[in-house]
N, C-alpha and C positions, 0 to 999 in steps of 0.2 A: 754725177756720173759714176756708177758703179765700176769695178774690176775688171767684168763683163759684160758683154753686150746682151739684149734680150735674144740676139738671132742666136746666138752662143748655147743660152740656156734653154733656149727652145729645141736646137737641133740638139745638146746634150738629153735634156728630157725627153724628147720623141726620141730615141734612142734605146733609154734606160724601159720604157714602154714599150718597144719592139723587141728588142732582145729576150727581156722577161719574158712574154705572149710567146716566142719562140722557144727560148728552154726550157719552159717548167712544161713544156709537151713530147720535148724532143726523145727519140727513143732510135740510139741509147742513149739513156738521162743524161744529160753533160749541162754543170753549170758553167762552166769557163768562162762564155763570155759574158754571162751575168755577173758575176764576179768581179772581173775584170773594166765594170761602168764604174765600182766603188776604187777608192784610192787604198795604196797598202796600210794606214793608217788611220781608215774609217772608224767611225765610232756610229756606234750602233746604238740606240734607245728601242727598248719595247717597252712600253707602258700597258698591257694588256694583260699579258701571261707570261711574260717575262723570259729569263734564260733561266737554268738550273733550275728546273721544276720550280719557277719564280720567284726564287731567292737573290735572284738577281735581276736587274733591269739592265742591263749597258755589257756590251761587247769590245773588245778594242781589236781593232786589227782585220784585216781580211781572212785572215787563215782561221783567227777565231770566228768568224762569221762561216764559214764554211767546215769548221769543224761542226759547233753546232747544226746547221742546217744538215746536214748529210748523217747528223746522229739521229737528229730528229723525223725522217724521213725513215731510216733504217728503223727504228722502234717502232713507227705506226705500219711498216710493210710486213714487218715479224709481228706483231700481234694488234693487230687494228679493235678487237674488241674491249682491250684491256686501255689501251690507248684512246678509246674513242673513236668513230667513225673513222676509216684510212684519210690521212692528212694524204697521202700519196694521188687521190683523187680529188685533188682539190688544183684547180687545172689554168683556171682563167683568172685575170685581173684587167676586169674594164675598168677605166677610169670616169666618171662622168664630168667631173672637173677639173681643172686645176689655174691653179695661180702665179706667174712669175714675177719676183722682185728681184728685178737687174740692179736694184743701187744696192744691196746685201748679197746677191747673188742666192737667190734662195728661188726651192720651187715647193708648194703647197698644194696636195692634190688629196681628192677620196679615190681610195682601190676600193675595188670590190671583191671578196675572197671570196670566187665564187666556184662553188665543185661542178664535176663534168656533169652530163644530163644521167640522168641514173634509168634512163629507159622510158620514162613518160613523157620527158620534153619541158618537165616542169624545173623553175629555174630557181633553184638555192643559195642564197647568197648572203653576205652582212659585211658592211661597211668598218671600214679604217680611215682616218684622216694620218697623212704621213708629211711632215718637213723634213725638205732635204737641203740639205749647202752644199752648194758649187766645189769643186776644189781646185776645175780648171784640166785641162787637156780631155776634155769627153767624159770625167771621172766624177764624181761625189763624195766627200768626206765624213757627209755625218747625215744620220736619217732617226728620226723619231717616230714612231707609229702608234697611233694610240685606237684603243678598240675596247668593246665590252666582249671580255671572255666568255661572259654566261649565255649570253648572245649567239655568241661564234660557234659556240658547243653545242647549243642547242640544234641551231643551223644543221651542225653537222649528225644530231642525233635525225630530224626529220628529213635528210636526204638518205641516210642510213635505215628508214624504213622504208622510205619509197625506192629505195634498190631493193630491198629485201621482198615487196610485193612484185616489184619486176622481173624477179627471180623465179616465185611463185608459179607466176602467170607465164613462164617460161620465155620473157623478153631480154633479149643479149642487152650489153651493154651498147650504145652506139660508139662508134672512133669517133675519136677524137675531131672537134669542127672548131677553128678558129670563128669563122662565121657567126655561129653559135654563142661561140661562147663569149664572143665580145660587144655582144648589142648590148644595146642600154635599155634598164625595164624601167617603166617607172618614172617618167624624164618628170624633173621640175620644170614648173611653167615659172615663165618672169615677164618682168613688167613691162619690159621694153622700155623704160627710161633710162636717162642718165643723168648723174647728177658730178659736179666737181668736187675733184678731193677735198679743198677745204672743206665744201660742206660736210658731207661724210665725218671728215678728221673731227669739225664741232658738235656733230650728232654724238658722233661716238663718245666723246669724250662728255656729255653732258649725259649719255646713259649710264657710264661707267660710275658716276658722279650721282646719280639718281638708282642708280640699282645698291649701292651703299646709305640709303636714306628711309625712305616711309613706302611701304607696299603702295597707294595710291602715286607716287612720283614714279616709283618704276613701272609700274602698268602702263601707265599714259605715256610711256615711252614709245606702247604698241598703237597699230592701227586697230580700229574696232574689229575686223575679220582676219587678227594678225592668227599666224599656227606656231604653236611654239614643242618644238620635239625634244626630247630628254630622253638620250640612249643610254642612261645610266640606270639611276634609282628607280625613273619612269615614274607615270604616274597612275592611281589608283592601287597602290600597294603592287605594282611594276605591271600588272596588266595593260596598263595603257602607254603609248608610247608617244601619245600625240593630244596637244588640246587644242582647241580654237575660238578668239572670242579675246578682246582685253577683257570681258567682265571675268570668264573662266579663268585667265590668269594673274587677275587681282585677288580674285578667289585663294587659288596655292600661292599666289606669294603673302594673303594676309596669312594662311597656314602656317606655311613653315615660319614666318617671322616670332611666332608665339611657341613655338617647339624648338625642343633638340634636337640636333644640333647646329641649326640655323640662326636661336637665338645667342648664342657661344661664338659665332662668327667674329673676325672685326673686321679691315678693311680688305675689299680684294682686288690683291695687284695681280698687272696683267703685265705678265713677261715681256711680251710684243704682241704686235698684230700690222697685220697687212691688208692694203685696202684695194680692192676692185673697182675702179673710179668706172669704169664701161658696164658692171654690171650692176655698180650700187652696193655690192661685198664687203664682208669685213667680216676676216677670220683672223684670230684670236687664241692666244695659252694663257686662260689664268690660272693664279695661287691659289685657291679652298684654304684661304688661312682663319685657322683658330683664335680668338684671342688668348693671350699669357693665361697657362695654367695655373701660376704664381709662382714660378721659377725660372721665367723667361725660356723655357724651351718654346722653339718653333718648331708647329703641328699645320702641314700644311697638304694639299694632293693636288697636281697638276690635271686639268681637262682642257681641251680645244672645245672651240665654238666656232659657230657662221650664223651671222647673221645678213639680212638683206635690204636694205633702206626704200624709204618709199615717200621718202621727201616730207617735208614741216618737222623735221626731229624727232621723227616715227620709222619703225620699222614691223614689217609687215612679216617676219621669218623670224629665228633664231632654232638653234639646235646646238644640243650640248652633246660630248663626248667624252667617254671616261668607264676609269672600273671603279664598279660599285663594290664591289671587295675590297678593294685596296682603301676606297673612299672611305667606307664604314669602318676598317680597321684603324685609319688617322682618327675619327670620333672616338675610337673606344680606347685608344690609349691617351688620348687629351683627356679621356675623361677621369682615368684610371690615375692621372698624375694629376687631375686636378683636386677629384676628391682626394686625393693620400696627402694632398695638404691643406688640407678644413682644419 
């Protein structure tokens, strides 16, 4: 039995989810009571694009959290093209999931950062996976968000042209619609089974087990019409985001097994992971760890993942999350300390 209760972390998370949907529209702008869901001693992770022009990942404090965000707010309203598309029109956060673990007191969800409608009705958006921890009295002490920057940017560069031609064609911008802005596009479909945690617990742990082995053991992890998405590197030299098929993914896993820097790997620990026993779920932080460049530094990059079970030790989903900048810079200095001692 956990700290707290699930009703606890439910009515805390539908909370932090109401408030948000409410302030980041409110005019005049007040985050207070956003602010105010985190604890004075929060601790903040962005693993995406970081703080300090992303020299930093981690925030301590609420006042830091609100310093930053109100800096960062004020830069992209003062000059939004130098900045990137205005962050200040960036409006809504649907959730389409989430996850509670009452025995850690944890809640695991996708946001969607998704901007206002820019006049056409077409809908802009790219995904974040975020872990939160409980801290207790309505509040949350620590939040991780992980997301592809290049992604996000981009997102924001093609709603920045589709306002620019709504402009053209002399289309105001529409007010603001809650409605709007919090359906969900795009809904995954599921299986309708369910299966008991042990099981789940022993799939997993015998993927984890087989994805550190021979590209045919971890294929056959999947079902034949499994889809497997990679919101990082992606695949096809990053044009594609999505493949389908175990033979296509024994395909890129025999790939990368024979290349760099996947053959450099060694084993990959996974921080924790949480299981969906009602939907078959199981999402996941591993290590991207290097093996010893021959001096015992550790070269490692954190990504989340979800996958979705489909029963006999097969899963039918999986989706990786992470920056491929960040990713690719841990290769290139393993590599840099690896050769400089040949």
């Amino acid at each position: 039995m956990g700290k707290w209760s699930r009703a606890e972390l439910k009515e805390s998370f539908d909370k932090l989810m109401d408030v948000t949907d409410r302030c980041f529209i409110s005019d005049p702008f007040d985050l207070t009571d956003w602010l105010h869901c985190y604890t004075d001693d929060v601790v903040w992770h962005d693993l995406g694009s970081g703080f300090n022009n992303g020299w930093d990942q981690e925030l301590n404090g609420r006042v830091a959290v609100n310093q930053w965000l109100t800096a960062s707010l004020s830069a992209a309203k003062a000059s939004p093209l130098n900045a990137g598309p205005p962050d200040t029109e960036m409006k809504y956060w649907p959730v389409p999931w989430y996850i509670l673990d009452e025995e850690r007191g944890w809640a695991l969800c996708e946001w969607q950062n998704r901007m206002r409608d820019p006049g056409t009705g077409a809908v802009f958006e790219e995904k974040c996976y975020s872990q939160l921890i409980y801290g207790g009295n309505g509040q949350w002490r620590f939040e991780a968000d992980i997301y592809n920057p290049t992604r996000l940017r981009m997102m924001k560069v093609r709603w920045l042209n589709a306002r620019r031609q709504a402009e053209a064609a002399n289309i105001p911008m529409p007010p603001l619609d809650l409605d709007w802005g919090l359906r969900l596009v795009d809904q995954e479909k599921e299986l309708g089974q369910s299966w008991s945690r042990e099981e789940i617990q022993r799939a997993f742990d015998k993927y984890i087990a087989c994805a550190q082995g021979k590209p045919e053991d971890h294929a056959n992890c999947f079902t034949d019409d499994a889809a497997y998405r990679e919101l990082g590197f992606g695949f096809q030299n990053g044009w594609q985001e999505e493949i389908r098929g175990r033979k296509t993914i024994l395909n890129w896993f025999t790939q990368r097994s024979n290349t760099f820097p996947d053959n450099q790997r060694q084993l990959v620990p996974v921080s924790w992971h949480v299981i969906d026993e009602t939907r078959g779920w199981v999402v996941f932080e591993c290590l991207n760890q290097m093996q010893d460049p021959g001096n015992g530094t550790v070269f490692q990059m954190r990504s989340f993942s979800r996958m979705k079970y489909a029963g006999n030790d097969q899963w039918h989903f999986k989706e990786d999350i992470y920056d491929p900048v960040k990713m690719r810079g841990m290769f290139e200095r393993w590599r840099e300390v690896h050769d400089s001692l040949k």
